[in-house]
DRENDOFI-180418 format. One record per residue: residue in one letter; x, y, z of N, C-alpha, C, O, CB in turn. Coordinates in nm, 2 decimals, decimal comma. Glycine has a CB too. Layout:
<r code="A" n_x="X" n_y="Y" n_z="Z" ca_x="X" ca_y="Y" ca_z="Z" c_x="X" c_y="Y" c_z="Z" o_x="X" o_y="Y" o_z="Z" cb_x="X" cb_y="Y" cb_z="Z"/>
...
***
This chain:
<r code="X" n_x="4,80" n_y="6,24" n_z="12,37" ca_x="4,86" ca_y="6,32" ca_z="12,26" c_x="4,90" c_y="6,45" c_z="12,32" o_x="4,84" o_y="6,52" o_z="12,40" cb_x="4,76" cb_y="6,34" cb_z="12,14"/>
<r code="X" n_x="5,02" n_y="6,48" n_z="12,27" ca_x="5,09" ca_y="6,61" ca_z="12,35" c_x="5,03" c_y="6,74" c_z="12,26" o_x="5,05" o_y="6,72" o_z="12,14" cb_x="5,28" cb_y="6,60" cb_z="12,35"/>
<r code="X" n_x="4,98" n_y="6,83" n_z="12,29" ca_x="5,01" ca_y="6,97" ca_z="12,19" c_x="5,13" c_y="7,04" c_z="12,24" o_x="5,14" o_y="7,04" o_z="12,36" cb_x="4,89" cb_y="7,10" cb_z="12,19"/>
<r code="X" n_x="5,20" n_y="7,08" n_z="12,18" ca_x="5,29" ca_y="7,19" ca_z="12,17" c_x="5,22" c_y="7,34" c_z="12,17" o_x="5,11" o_y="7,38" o_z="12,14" cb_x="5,37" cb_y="7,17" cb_z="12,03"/>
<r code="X" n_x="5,33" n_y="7,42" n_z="12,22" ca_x="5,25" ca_y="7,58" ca_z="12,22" c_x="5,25" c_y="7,62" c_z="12,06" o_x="5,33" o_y="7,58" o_z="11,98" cb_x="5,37" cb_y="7,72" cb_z="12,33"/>
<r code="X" n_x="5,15" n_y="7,69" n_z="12,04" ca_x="5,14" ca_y="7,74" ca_z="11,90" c_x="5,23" c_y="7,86" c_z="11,82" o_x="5,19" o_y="7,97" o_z="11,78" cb_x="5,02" cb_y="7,79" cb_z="11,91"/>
<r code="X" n_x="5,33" n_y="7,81" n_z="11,81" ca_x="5,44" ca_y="7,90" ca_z="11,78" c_x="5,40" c_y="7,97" c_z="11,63" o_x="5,46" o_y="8,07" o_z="11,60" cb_x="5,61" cb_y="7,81" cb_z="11,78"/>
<r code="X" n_x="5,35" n_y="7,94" n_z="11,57" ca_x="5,32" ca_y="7,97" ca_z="11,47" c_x="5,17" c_y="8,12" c_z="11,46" o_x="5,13" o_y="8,21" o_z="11,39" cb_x="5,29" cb_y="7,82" cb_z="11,41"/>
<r code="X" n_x="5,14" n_y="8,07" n_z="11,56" ca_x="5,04" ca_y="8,16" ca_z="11,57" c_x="5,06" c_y="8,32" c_z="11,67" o_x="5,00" o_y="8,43" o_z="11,68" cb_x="4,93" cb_y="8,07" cb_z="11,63"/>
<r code="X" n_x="5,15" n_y="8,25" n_z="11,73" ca_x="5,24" ca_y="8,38" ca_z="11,78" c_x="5,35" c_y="8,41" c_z="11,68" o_x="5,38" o_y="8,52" o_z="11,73" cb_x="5,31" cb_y="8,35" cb_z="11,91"/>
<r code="X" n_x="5,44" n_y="8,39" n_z="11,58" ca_x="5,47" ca_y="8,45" ca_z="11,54" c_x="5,35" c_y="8,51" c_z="11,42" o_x="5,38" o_y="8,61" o_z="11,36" cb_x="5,58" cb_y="8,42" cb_z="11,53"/>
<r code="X" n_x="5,27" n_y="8,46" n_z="11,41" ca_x="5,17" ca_y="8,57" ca_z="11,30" c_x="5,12" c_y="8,65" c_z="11,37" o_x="5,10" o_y="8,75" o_z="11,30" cb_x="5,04" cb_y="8,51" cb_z="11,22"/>
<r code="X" n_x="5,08" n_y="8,66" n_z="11,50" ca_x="5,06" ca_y="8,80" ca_z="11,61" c_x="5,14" c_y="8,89" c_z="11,58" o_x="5,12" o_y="8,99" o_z="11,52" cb_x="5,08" cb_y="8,79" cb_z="11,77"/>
<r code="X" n_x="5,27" n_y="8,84" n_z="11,63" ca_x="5,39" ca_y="8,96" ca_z="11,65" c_x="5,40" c_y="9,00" c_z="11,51" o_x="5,41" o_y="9,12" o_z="11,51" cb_x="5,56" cb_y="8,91" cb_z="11,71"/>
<r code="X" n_x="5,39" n_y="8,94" n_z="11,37" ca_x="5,38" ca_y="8,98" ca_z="11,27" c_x="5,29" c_y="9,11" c_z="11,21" o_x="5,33" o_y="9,20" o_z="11,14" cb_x="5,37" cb_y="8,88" cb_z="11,22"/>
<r code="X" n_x="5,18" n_y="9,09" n_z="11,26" ca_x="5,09" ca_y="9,19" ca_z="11,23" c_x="5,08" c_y="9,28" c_z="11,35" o_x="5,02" o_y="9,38" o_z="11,32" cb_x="4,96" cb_y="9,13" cb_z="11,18"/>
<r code="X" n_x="5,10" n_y="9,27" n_z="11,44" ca_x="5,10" ca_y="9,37" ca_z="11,57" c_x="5,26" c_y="9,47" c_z="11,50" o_x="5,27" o_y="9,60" o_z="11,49" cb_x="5,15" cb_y="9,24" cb_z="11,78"/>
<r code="X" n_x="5,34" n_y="9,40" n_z="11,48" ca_x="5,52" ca_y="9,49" ca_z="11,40" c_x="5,44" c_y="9,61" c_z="11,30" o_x="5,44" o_y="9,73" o_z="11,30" cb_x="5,67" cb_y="9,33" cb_z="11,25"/>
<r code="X" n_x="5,37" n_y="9,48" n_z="11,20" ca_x="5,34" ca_y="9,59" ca_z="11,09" c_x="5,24" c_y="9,69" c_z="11,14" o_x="5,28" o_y="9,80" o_z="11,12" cb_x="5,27" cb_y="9,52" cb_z="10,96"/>
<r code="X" n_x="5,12" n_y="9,68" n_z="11,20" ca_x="5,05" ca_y="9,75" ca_z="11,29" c_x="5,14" c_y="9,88" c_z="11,33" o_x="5,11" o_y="10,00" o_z="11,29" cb_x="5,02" cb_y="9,66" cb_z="11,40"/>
<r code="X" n_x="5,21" n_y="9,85" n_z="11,39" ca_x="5,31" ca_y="9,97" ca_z="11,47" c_x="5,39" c_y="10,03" c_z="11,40" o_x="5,41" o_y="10,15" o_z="11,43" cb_x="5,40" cb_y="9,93" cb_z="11,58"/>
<r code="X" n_x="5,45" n_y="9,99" n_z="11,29" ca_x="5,53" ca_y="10,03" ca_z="11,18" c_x="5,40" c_y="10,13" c_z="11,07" o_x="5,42" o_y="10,25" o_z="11,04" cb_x="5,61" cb_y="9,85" cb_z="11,08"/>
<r code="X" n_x="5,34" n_y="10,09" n_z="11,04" ca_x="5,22" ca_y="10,18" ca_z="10,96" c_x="5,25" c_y="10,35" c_z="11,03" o_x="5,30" o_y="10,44" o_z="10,97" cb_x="5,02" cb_y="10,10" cb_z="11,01"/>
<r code="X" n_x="5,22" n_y="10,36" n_z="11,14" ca_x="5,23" ca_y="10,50" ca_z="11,23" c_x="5,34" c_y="10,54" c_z="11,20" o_x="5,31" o_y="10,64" o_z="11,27" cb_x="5,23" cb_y="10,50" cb_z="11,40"/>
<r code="X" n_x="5,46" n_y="10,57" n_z="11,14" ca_x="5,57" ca_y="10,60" ca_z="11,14" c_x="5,59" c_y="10,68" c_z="11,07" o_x="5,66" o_y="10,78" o_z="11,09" cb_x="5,63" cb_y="10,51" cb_z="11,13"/>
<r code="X" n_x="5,51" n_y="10,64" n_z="10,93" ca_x="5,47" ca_y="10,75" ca_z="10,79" c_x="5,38" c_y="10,84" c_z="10,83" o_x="5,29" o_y="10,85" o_z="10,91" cb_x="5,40" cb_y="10,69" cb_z="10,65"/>
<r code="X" n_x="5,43" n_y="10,94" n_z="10,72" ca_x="5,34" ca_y="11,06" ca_z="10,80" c_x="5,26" c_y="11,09" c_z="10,64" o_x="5,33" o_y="11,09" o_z="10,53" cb_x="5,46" cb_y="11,22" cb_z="10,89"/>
<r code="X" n_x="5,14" n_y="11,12" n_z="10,64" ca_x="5,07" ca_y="11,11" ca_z="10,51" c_x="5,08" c_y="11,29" c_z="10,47" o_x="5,06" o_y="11,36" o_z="10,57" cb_x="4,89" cb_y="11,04" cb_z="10,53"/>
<r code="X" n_x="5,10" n_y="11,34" n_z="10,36" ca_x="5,04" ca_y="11,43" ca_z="10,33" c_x="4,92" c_y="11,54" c_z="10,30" o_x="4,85" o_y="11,51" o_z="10,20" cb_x="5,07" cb_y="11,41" cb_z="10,29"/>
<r code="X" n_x="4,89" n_y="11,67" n_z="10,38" ca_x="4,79" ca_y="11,68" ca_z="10,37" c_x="4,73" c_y="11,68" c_z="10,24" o_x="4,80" o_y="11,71" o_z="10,15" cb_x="4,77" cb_y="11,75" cb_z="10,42"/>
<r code="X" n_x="4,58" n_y="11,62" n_z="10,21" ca_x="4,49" ca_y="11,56" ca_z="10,11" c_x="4,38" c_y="11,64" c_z="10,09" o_x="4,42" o_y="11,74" o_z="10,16" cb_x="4,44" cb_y="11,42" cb_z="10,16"/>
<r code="X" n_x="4,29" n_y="11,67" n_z="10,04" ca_x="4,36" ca_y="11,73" ca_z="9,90" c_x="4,48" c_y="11,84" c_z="9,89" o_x="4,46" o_y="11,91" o_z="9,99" cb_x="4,24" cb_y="11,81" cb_z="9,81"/>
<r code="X" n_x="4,59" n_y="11,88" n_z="9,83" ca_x="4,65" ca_y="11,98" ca_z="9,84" c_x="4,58" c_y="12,11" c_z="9,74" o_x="4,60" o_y="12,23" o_z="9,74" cb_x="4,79" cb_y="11,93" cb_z="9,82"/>
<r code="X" n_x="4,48" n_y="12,04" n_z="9,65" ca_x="4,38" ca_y="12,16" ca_z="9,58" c_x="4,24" c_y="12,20" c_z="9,64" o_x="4,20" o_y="12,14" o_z="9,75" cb_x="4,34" cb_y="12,11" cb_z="9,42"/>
<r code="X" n_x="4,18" n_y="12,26" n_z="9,60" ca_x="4,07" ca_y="12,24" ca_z="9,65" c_x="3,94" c_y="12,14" c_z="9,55" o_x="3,94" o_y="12,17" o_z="9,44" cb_x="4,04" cb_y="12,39" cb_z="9,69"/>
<r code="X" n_x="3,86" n_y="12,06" n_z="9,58" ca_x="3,80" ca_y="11,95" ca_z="9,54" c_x="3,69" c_y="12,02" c_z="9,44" o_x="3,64" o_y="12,11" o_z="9,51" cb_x="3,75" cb_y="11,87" cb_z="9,67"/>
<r code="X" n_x="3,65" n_y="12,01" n_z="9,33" ca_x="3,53" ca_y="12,05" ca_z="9,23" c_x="3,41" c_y="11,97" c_z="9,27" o_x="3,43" o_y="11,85" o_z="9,24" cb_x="3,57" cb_y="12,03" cb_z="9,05"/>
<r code="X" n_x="3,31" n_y="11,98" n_z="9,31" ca_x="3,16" ca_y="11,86" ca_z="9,30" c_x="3,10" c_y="11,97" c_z="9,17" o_x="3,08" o_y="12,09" o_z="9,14" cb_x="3,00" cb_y="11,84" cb_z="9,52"/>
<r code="X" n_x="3,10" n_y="11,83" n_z="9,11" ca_x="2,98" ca_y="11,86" ca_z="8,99" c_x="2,87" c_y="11,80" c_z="9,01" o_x="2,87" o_y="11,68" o_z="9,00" cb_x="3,03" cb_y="11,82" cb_z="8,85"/>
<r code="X" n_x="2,73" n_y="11,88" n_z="9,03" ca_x="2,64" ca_y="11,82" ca_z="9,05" c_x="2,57" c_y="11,81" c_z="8,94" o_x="2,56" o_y="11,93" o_z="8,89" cb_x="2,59" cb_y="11,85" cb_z="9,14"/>
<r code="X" n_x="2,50" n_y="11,72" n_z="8,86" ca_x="2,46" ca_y="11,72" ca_z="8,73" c_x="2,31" c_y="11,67" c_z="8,76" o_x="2,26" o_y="11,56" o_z="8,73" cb_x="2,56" cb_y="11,63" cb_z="8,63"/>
<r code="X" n_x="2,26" n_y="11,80" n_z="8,81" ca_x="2,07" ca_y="11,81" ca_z="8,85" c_x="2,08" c_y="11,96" c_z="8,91" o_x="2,15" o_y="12,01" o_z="8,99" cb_x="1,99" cb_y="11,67" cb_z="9,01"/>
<r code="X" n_x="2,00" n_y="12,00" n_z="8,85" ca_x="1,90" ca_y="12,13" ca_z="8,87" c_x="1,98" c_y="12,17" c_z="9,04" o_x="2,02" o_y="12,10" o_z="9,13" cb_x="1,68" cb_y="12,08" cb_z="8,87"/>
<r code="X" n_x="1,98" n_y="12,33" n_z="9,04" ca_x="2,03" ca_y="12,40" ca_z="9,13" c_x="1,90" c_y="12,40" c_z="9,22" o_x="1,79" o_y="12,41" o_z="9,16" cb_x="2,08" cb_y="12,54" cb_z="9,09"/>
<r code="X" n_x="1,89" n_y="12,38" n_z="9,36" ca_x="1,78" ca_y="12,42" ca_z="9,43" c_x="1,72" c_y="12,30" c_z="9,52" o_x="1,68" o_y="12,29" o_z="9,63" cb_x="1,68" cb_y="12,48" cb_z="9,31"/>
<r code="X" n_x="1,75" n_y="12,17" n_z="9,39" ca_x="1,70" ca_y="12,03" ca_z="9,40" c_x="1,77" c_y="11,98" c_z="9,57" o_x="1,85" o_y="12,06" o_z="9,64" cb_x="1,76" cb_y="11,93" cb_z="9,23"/>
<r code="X" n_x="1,72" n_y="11,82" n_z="9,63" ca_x="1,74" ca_y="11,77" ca_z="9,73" c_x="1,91" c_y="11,72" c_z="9,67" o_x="2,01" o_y="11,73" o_z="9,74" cb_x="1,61" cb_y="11,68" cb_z="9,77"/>
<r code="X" n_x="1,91" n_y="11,67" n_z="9,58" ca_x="2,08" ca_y="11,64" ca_z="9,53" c_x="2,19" c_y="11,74" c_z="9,56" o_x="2,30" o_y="11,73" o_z="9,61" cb_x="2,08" cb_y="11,63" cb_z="9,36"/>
<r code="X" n_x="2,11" n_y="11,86" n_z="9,51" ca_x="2,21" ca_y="11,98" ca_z="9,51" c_x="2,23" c_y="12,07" c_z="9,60" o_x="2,32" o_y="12,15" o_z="9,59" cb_x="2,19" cb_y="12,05" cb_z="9,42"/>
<r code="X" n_x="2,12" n_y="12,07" n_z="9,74" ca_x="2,12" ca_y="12,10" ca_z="9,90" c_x="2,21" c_y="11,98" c_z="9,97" o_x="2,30" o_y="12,01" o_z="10,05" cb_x="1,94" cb_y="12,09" cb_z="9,96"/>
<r code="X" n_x="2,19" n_y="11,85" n_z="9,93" ca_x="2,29" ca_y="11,78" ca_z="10,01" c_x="2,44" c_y="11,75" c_z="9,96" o_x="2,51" o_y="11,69" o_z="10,03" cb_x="2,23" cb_y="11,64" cb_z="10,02"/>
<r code="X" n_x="2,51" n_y="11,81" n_z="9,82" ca_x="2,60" ca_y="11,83" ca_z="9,73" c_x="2,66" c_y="11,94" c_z="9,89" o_x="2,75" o_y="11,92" o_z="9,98" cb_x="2,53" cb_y="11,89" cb_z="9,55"/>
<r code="X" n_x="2,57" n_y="12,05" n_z="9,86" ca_x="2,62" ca_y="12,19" ca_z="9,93" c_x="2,65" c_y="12,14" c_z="10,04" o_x="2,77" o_y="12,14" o_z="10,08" cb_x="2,51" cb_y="12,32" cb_z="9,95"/>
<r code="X" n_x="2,58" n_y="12,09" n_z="10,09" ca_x="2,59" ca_y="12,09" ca_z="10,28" c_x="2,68" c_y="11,99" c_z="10,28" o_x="2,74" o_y="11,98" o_z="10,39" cb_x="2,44" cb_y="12,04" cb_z="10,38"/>
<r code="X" n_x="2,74" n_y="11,88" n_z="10,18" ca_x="2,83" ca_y="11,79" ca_z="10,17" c_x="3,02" c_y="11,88" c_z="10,16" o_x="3,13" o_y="11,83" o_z="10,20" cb_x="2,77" cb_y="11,68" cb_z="10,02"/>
<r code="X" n_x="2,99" n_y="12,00" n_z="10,09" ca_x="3,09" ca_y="12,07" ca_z="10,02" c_x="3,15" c_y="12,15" c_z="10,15" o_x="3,26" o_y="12,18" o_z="10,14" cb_x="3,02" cb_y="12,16" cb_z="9,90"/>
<r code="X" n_x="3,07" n_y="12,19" n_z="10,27" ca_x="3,07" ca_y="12,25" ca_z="10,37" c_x="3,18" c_y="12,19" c_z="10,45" o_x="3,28" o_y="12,25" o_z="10,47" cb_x="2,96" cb_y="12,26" cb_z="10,42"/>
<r code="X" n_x="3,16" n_y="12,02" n_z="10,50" ca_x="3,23" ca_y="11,97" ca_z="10,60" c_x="3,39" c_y="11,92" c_z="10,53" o_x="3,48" o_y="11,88" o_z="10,61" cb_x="3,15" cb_y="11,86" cb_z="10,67"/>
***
């Protein structure tokens, strides 16, 4: 029994390798353009609201 080369599976490579490369092309807007609110809804002081802060930082 003969196989044939898998043409099909090369063109689904080159398909997603195109789109792959085409993705980079757009250029995204910086995100947030506001600045972000965390509402922390537990007591000031608490382990929620130390890792809220230190989350708010980076």
């Amino acid at each position: 029994m003969k196989h044939g080369f898998p043409w099909r599976a090369l063109a689904g490579a080159t398909l997603m390798a195109a789109g792959a490369l085409a993705g980079g092309a757009a250029s995204a807007q910086d995100y947030p353009a506001k600045p972000v609110r965390l509402v922390v809804p537990y007591a000031a002081g608490g382990p929620t609201d130390t890792f809220a802060r230190a989350l708010a930082e980076t």
